[in-house]
N, C-alpha and C positions, 0 to 999 in steps of 0.2 A: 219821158212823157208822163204828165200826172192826167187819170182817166177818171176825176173825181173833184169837183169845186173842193170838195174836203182836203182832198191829196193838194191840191194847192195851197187852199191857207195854210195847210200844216207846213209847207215848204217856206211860203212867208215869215211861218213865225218862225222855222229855224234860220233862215238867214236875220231876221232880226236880233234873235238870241246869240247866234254868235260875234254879234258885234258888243256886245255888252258883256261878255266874260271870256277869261282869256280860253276856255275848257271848252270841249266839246261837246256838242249834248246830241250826237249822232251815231256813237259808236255801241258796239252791239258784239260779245265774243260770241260769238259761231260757234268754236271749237276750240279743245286744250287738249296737250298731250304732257301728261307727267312724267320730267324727264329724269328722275333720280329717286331713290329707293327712301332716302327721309322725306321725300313728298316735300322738298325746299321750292325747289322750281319747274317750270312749266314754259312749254310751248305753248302758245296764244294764235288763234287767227282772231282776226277783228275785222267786220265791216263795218262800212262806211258810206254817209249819204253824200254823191258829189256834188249832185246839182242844188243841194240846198245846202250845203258849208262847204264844196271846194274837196281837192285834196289835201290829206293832212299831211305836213310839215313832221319832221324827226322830234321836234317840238314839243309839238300838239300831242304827241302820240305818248311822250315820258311823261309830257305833264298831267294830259290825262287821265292816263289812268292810273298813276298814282294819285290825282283828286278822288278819281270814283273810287279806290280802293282805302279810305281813310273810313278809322271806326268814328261812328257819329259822337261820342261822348268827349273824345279829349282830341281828335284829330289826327291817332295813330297811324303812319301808316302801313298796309299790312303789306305790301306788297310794293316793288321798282323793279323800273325797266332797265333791261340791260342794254344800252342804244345803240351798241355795235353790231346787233342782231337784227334790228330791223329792216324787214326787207316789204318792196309796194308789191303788190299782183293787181296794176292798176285795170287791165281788163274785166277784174271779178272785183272791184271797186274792196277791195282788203288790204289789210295791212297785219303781218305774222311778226313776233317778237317773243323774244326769252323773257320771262319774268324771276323776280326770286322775293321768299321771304326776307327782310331785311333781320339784321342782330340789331336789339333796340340794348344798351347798352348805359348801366349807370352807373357811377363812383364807387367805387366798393364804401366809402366814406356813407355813404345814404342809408348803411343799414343802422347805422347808430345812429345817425340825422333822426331818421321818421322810425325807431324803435322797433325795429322790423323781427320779428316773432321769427324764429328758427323750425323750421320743418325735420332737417336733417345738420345736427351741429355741425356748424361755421363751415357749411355747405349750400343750403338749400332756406332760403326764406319765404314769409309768405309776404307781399306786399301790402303796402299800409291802406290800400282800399279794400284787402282781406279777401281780394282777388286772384290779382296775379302773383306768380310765383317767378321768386329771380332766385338764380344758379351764380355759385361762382365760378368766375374763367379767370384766363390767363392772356393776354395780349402776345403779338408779334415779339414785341420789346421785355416782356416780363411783366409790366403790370398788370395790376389785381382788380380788376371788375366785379361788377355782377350784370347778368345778361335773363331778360326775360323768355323764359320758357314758355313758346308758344305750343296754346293747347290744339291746334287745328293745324292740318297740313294744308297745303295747298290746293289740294283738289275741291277741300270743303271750301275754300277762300272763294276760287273761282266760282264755283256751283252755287252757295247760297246769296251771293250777290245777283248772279245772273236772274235766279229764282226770284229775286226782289223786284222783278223786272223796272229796275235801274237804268237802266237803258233803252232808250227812244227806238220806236222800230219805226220802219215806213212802210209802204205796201212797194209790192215791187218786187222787195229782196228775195233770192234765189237762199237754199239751203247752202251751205260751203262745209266741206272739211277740210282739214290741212292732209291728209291723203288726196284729195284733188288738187290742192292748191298744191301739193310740193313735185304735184307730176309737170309742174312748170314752173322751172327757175325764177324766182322772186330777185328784184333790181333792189341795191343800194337807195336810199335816200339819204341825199347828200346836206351839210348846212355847213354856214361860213365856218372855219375853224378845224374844219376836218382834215384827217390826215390820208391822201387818197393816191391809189396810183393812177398815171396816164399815161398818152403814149405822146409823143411829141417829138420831133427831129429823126424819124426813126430808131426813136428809145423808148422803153418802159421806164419812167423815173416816178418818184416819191415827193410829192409836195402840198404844203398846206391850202386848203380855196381860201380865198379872199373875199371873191363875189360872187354869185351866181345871179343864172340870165335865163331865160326859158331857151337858148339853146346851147347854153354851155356855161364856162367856169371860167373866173382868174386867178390861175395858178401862182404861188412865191416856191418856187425851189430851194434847195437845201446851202445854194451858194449865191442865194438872194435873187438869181433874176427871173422874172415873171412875164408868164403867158396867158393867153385867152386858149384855152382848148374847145372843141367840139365835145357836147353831151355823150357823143360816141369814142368818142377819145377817153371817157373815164372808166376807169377799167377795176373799180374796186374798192372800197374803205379799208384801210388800214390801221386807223383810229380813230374813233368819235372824237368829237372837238371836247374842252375840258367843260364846255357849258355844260355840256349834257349831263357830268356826274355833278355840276353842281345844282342842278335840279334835283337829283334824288339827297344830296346833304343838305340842301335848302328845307327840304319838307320834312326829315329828320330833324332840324333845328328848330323849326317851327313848332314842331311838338315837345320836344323838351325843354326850350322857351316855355310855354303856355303851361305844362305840368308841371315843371320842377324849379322855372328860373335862374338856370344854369346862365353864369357868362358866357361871353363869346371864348373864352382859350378854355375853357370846358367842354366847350359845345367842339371846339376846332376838335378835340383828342376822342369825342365819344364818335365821329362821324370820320375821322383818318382812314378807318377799314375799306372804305370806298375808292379810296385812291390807288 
């Protein structure tokens, strides 16, 4: 209930806005908990406005906050979601997710490309906008990269974004932290392509959705035959569908399209790690 002509149009314009861009412009992190000692990644709560955008989609949720977390100069982005972690707490109108710094990754070839000045001999560079600093690695397979050394952890990532108040609030919203929110088991959110358990015939079996329905799913099993299950019948994610990481190599590619002009079977080898 909005207790306010304000609170209303403000509801207006976000249902307006969200028909015009694929991103959300309602989401708000609450709370992080940083879960690893290089400050790479973090646990996220995030709410959400229902009545004026809905609930969000496994979707919504990688896409956007990978959009809000991009630097405004070249479109980097600092941070992706991990979609196998998302989980709804639709009674406290949230949604919790793993994040991580992404490796931004470029040719080892690029340091003679753009003349790149040596910090630490044919180790450590400084980058040609006399900025950032690229490191070299070493790949899965043995090849030779160089990997940008990012100068902020993730705490800072999350905090000074938030600080930019970037994010739409509404009146209404309750405080949340992910210590209240984990004192109640948070639900899967499911999307076509996923790889999920259910229960069916008296079995627990493995198989991909096909459809989803506001009260269930259509199941393809591992030996091709397909069911309609009951919402309560699904019992788990087992894999995010392959969409999902290619949202986070979509917006990887995007940026080094626009920075560097990398082909596409360049672009394929520097975004691989994802898989």
């Amino acid at each position: 209930m909005y207790s306010s002509i304000a609170e209303r149009l403000a509801s207006r314009l976000g249902q307006k806005l969200s028909k015009k861009t694929p991103f959300r412009g309602d989401f708000v992190v609450a709370d992080y908990r940083i879960l690893d000692e290089d400050g790479k990644s973090a646990k996220i709560l995030v709410q959400y406005d229902p009545e004026s955008y809905g609930v969000p989609t496994k979707e919504d949720v990688v896409a956007t906050l990978t959009h809000l977390y991009r630097t405004k100069d070249d479109g980097r982005p600092r941070l992706v979601v991990d979609a196998e972690t998302i989980k709804s707490h639709p009674q406290l109108s949230a949604i919790s997710a793993v994040v991580n710094i992404p490796s931004i990754r470029r040719p080892y070839s690029d340091v003679k490309r753009y003349n790149m000045k040596a910090i630490v001999a044919n180790t450590v560079f400084l980058g040609e906008n006399m900025s950032d600093t690229w490191a070299v690695a070493k790949s899965d397979n043995d090849s030779i990269y160089i990997e940008r050394v990012e100068k902020d952890d993730i705490e800072k990532i999350l905090s000074e974004r938030s600080k930019a108040n970037a994010f739409r609030t509404y009146s209404g919203r309750s405080s949340l932290t992910l210590a209240r929110v984990e004192n109640s088991r948070g639900t899967d959110i499911y999307s076509n392509g996923d790889l999920v358990k259910c229960s069916h015939g008296g079995k627990i079996q493995t198989g991909e959705i096909l459809g989803l329905s506001d009260t269930g799913a259509h199941i393809r099993f591992k030996d091709g035959s397909q069911v309609t299950v009951n919402s309560t019948n699904l019992l788990g994610l087992v894999q995010a569908a392959e969409e999902m990481k290619t949202f986070n190599k979509d917006a990887l590619k995007e940026y080094y399209r626009k920075a560097y002009g990398y082909d596409e079977a360049e672009l394929d080898k520097l975004v691989q790690y994802i898989d």
